[in-house]
C-alpha positions as CSV (number, residue, x, y, z in Angstrom):
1,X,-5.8,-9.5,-2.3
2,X,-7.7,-10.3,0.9
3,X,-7.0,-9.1,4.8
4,X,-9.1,-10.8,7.1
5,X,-11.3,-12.2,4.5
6,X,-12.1,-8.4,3.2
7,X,-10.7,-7.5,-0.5
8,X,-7.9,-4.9,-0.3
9,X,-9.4,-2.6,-2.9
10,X,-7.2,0.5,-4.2
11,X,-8.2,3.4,-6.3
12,X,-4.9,3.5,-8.4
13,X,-6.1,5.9,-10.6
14,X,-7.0,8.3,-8.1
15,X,-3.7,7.8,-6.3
16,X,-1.9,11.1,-6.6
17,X,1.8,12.0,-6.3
18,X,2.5,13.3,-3.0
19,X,-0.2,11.5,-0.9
20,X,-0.2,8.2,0.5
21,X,-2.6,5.4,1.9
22,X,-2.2,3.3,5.1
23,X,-3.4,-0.5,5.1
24,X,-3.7,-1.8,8.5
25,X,-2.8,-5.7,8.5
26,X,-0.6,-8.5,10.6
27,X,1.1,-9.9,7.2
28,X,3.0,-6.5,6.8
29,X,5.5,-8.4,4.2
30,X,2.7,-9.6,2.2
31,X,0.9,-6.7,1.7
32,X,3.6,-4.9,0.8
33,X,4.6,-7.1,-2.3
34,X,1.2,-7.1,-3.4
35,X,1.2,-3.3,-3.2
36,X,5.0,-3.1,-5.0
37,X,3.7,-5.8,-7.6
38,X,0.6,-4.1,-8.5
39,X,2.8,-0.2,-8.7
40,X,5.3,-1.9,-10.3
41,X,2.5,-3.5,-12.9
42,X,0.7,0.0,-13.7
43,X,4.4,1.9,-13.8
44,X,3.6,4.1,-10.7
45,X,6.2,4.8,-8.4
46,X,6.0,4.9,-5.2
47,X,7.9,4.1,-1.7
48,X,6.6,1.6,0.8
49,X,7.4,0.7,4.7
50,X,6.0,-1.4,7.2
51,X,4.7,0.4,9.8
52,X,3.2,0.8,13.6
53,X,0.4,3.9,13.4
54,X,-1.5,4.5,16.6
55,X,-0.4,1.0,17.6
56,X,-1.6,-0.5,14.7
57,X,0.8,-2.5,12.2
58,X,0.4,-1.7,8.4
59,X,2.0,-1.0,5.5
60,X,2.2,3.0,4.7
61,X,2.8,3.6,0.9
62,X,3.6,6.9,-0.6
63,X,3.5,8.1,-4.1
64,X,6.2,9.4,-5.9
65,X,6.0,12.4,-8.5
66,X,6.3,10.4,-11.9
C-alpha cells in the first residue's frame, strides 16, 4: 500500500506482542483494512483504532500476545 505516493512498508516479523506502530495518514479507514487484511493474512493478532497523536491523524495498531 501507498500514503502519499510512499510504500507503507511493515516489518511483520519483527512486530512483537505488546508493542505497537503508528502510521500517520488522511485515509484512516483505508489504512486500517490494509493493516487488519495483512494481520489477519499472517495470523497475528492485533487491535487497531483510528487515531489523532500530536494533532496528527493515523491509525495506531497494537499487537496482541498470540
Amino acid at each position: 500500500m501507498k500514503i502519499l505516493n510512499l510504500p507503507l512498508l511493515i516489518e511483520w516479523n519483527k512486530f512483537q506482542p505488546g508493542t505497537s506502530f503508528f502510521v500517520p495518514c488522511l485515509d484512516r479507514k483505508g489504512v486500517q483494512n490494509f493493516i487488519l487484511q495483512e494481520a489477519k493474512r499472517l495470523g497475528l493478532s492485533v487491535v487497531s483504532k483510528q487515531v489523532i497523536e500530536n494533532k496528527i491523524y493515523g491509525v495506531r495498531t497494537w499487537r496482541n500476545e498470540d
